[in-house]
N, C-alpha and C positions, 0 to 999 in steps of 0.2 A: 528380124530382117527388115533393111528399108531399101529403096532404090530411091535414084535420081539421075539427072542429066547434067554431066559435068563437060567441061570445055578441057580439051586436051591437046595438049600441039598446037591448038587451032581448028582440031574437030570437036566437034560434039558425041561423047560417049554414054551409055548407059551403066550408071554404077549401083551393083549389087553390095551389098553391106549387111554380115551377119555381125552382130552386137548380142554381147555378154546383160546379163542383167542390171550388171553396175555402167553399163552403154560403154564399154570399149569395144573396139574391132577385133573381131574372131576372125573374120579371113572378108575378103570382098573379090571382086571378079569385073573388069570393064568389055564390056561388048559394045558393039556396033547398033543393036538395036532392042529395045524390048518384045519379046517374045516368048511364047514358051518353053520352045529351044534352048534359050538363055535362060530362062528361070531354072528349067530343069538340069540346065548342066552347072549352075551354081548350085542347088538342092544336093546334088550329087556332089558336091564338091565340100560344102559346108556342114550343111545340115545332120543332125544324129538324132535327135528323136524328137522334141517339140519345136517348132516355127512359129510366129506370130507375124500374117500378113494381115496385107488391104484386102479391098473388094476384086483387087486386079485381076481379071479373065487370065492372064498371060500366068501368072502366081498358080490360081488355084487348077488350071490345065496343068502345070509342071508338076505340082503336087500330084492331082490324081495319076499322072504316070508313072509316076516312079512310085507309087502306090498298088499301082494295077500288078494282080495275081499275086501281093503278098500274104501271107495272115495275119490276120490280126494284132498280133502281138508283136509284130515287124514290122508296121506301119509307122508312117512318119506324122507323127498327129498336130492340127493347126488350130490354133489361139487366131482367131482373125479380130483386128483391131479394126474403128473407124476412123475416117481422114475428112 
């Protein structure tokens, strides 16, 4: 997964990007702002069992929520890279 800040129409959006291991696009998501909000409704949207983020607070909040009261074996587990 990577995000960034791209210009759209004329605005500026937040773009979420799930990428395959050979880096092609798996699915992506533009929002209005970065947040956890937004991370977790793209986790929810893309994601099925391993992720690899940043250090991003907004990232690892959407993770532990959509984590919270699962077991173990239905957790969404994260490779976190550095930037």
């Amino acid at each position: 997964m990577d995000e960034t800040y791209i210009k759209v129409k004329g605005q500026w959006k937040y773009l979420y990007r799930a990428v395959d291991t050979c880096g092609q696009t798996v699915d992506f998501l533009l929002t209005a702002k970065r947040d956890a909000a937004a991370a977790l409704r793209f986790f929810h949207k893309a994601i099925r069992e391993v992720v690899s983020i940043d250090k991003s607070g907004s990232n690892t909040a959407a993770l532990d929520a959509l984590n919270a009261g699962k077991p173990d074996e239905e957790t969404i587990m994260s490779g976190r890279v550095s930037t």
